[in-house]
C-alpha positions in Angstrom: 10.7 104.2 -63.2 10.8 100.9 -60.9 13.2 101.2 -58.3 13.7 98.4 -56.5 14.2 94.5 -58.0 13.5 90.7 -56.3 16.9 89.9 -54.8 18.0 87.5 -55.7 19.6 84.7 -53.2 23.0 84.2 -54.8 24.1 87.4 -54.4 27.0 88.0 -52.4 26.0 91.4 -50.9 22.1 91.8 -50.9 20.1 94.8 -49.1 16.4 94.4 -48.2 14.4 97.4 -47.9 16.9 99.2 -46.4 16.2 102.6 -44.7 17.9 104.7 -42.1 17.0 108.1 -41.0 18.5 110.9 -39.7 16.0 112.7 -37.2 13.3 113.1 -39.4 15.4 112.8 -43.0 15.7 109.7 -44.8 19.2 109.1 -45.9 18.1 105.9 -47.5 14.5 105.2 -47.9 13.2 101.5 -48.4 16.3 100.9 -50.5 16.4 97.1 -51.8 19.9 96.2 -54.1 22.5 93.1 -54.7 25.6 92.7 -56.7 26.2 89.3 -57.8 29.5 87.1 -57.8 32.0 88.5 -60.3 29.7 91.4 -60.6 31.3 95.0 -61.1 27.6 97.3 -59.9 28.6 100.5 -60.2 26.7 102.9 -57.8 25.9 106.4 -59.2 24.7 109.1 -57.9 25.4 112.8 -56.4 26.7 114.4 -53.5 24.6 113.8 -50.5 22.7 110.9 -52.1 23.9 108.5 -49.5 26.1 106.5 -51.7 29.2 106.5 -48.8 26.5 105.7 -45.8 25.5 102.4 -48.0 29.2 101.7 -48.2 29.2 102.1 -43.9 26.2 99.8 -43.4 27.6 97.2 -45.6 30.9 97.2 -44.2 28.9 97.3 -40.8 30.1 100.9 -39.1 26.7 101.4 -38.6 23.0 100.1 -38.8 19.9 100.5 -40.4 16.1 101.7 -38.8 14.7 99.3 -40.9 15.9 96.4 -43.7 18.4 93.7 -43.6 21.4 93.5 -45.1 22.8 90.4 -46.3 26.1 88.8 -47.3 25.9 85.4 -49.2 22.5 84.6 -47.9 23.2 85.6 -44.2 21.8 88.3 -42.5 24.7 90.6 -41.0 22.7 93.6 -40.1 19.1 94.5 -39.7 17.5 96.9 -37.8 19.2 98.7 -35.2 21.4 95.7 -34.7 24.5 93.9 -35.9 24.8 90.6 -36.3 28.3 90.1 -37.6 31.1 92.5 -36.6 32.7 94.3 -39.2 36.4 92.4 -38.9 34.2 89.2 -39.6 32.7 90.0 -42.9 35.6 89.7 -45.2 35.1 92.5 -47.2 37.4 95.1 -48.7 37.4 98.9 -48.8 39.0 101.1 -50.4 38.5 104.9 -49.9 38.8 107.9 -51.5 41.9 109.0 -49.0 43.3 105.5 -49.8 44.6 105.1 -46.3 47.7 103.9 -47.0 50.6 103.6 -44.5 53.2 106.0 -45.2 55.7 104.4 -42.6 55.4 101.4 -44.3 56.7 100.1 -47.9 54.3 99.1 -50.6 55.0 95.3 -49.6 54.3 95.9 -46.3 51.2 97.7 -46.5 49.9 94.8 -48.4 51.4 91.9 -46.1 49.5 94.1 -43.2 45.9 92.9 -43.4 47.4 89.1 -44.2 49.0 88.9 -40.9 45.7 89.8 -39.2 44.3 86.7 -41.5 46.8 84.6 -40.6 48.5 83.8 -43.5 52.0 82.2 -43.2 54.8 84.2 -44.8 55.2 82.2 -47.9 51.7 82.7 -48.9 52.0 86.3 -48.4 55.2 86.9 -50.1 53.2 84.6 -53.2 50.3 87.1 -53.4 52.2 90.0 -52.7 54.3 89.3 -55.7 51.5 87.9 -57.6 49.1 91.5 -57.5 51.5 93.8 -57.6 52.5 92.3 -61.1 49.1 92.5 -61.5 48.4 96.3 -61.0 51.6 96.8 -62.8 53.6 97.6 -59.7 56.6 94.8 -59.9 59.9 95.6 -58.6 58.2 98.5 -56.7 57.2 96.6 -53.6 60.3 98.0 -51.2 59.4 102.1 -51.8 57.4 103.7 -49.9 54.2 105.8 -50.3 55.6 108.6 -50.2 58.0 107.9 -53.1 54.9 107.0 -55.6 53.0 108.9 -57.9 49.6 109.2 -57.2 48.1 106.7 -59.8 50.9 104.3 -58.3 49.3 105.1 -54.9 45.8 104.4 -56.2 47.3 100.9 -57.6 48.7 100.1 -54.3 45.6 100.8 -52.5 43.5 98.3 -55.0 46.1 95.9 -54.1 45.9 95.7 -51.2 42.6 95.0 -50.8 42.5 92.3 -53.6 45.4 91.0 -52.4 43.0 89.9 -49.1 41.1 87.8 -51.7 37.8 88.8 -49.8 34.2 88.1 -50.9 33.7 91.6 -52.0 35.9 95.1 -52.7 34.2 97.9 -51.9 35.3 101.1 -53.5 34.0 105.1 -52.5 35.2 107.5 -55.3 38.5 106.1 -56.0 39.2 108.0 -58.8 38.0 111.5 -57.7 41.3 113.4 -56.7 42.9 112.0 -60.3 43.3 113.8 -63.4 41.0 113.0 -66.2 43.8 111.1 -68.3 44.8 109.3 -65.6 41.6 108.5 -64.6 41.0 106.9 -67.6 44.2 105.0 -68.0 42.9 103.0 -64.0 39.7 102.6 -65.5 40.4 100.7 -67.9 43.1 98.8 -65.5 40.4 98.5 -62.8 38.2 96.8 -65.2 40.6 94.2 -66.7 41.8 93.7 -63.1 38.3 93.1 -61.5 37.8 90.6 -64.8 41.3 88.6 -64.0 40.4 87.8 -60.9 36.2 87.5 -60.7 36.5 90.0 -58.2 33.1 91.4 -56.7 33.0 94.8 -56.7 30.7 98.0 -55.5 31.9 100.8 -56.7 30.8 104.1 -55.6 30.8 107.6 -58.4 29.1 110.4 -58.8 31.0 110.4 -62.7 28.3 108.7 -65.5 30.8 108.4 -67.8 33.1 106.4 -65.0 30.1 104.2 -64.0 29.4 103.0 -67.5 33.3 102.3 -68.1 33.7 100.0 -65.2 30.2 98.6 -64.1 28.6 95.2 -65.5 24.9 97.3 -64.0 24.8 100.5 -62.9 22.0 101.1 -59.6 21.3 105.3 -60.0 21.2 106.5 -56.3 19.6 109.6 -55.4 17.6 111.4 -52.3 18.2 107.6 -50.5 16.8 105.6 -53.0 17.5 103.4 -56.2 16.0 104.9 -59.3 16.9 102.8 -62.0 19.2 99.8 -62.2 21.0 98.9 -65.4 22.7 99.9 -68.0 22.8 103.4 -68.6 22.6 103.6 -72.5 19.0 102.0 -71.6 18.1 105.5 -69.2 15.3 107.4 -70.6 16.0 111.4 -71.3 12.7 112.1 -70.5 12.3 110.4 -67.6 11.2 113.0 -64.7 13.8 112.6 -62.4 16.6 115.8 -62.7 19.1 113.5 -61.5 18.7 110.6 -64.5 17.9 114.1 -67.2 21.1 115.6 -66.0 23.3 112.1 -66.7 21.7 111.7 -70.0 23.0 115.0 -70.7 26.7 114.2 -69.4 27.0 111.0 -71.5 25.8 112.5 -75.0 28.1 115.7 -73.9 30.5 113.3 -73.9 29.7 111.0 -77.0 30.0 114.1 -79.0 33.6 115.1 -77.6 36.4 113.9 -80.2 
């Protein structure tokens, strides 16, 4: 099945035959891939597949052996070198930890990042309000971490990076530690969220059923490189890769379940 596709130059995130190696091990191998503005690209695939050390070179933690990586046109990385520092990139991330302050209240774990942008305090009190009504969080913004449920901790952590209004959210199994009901209720938040506010988003899962409920495309990552990018109902059951048999599986599993 064709891998990789032209990218395209209005995309805000854009790799370009991408590869980085670990002694003799590809982690990604000649891996080409771009999410477009207001584009939710879900990125699938297992444990080990590299999904988390795309998420690094993006954000730029590290660099590739080979490849470019782009952000609205402009090269950022390429091989062995970095071009534009990570704090100069505008992007958000939010991982699977979440990260979040506990010393700090929910209003101030937002307002943190602002201040580093420079954003006077009347702006930030305006966007502060403005997400957490969003995420469904208002009158909440004076607790602390510690006093939240764990969806409400996922919310927070969502808005905070929106709240940054950067080019593009970056998102590494944000979901995983949830239970499957509430798992489902963020889903469906995530993706009327991202919608609201033409967010960009990558978001990294090794759940089909997860991918297909929040991504515009899916890109199918696995053994360092893109197998299939789409939509998932499209994947062929036959095809020979284990990987794309084994999620054809999980989706009519669940199809079938009342």
């Amino acid at each position: 099945m064709p891998a990789d596709e032209e990218i395209n130059v209005s995309a805000i995130i854009a790799l370009e035959d991408v590869t980085l190696r670990y002694e003799s091990t590809a982690i990604l191998d000649s891996l080409s891939l771009d999410v477009q503005p207001g584009e939710v690209l879900a990125l699938l695939g297992p444990s080990g597949s590299g999904k988390s050390t795309l998420l690094r070179l993006i954000m730029g933690f590290m660099t590739p052996d080979q490849g470019v990586i782009r952000l609205r046109g402009q090269a950022v990385s390429k091989a062995r070198a970095v071009l534009t520092p990570p704090q100069e990139r505008n992007l958000a991330v939010v991982f699977q930890d979440l990260a979040l302050w506990p010393h700090l209240t929910v209003a101030a774990n937002l307002a943190f990042g602002l201040r580093s942008k420079g954003v006077s305090r009347d702006e930030e009190r305006r966007r502060t309000v403005r997400i957490l009504d969003r995420v469904g969080l208002a009158g909440m913004a004076e607790r602390y971490p510690g006093q939240l449920s764990g969806g409400e901790q996922q919310r927070v952590a969502i808005a905070r990076a929106l709240v940054l209004e950067p080019e593009a959210v970056l998102l590494d199994e944000p979901l995983a530690n949830l239970d499957v009901r509430l798992r489902d209720d963020l889903l469906e938040l995530f993706s009327t969220l991202f919608h609201e506010v033409g967010a960009t988003v990558l978001y990294v899962t090794h759940d089909p059923w997860e991918a297909m409920g929040i991504g515009h495309r899916v890109a199918v990552l696995d053994q360092g490189r893109i197998l299939f990018t789409g939509k998932l109902d499209s994947l062929d059951p036959e095809d020979e890769s284990p990987f794309i048999q084994s999620i054809c599986h999980h989706l009519r599993r669940q199809q079938a379940e009342p």
